[in-house]
Phi, psi and omega in degrees: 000146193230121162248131155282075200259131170222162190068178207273113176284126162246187180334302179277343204250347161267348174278315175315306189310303172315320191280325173317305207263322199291294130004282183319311173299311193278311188302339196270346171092344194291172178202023178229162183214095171265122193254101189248106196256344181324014179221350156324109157288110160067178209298176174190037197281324191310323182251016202303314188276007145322283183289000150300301205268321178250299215277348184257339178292312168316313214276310200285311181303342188263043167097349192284094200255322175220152222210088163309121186246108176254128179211150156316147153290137174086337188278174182288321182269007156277346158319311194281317194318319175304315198288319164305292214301318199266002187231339196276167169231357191304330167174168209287151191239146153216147163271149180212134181254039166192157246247344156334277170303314210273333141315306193297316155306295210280342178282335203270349184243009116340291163307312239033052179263000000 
């Protein structure tokens, strides 16, 4: 699963969006997530214990074991992405700054290597 987050994130547009793939995740059986804020405009701090406290414990029963985090280095929104990176446990996480690196990770646990 490939999420595209772009612009200025609020509230609703990160439980919807979140809630979508996750949704998504399940019915399709998937269990990687590549999550791409390099187009985020600014912090997203506003929903951040949302998406710690509700949306990820949901995320992990719908199937979600590992989850490519891609962020600008230096943006407001890879500041918020670390502070996710460094709090979440619902399932494994790694940052990455480019779609690459962060595909490549997610095929070797895909694969199950």
């Amino acid at each position: 699963m490939h999420t595209d987050w772009v612009g200025y994130l609020t509230q609703d547009n990160i439980k919807s969006g979140a809630l979508a793939y996750a949704t998504t995740v399940r019915e399709a059986g998937f269990n990687c997530v590549l999550n791409d804020t390099r187009q985020v405009v600014g912090s997203w701090d506003h929903s951040l214990d949302w998406v710690l406290h509700e949306w990820a414990p949901q995320a992990a029963a719908a199937g979600i074991r590992f989850f490519a985090l891609i962020a600008t280095p230096e943006s407001f929104a890879e500041t918020t992405a670390s502070n996710f990176y460094s709090k979440i446990s619902a399932f494994e996480v790694k940052m990455f700054d480019n779609e690459n690196d962060a595909r490549n990770w997610l095929l070797r646990h895909s694969l199950g290597k």
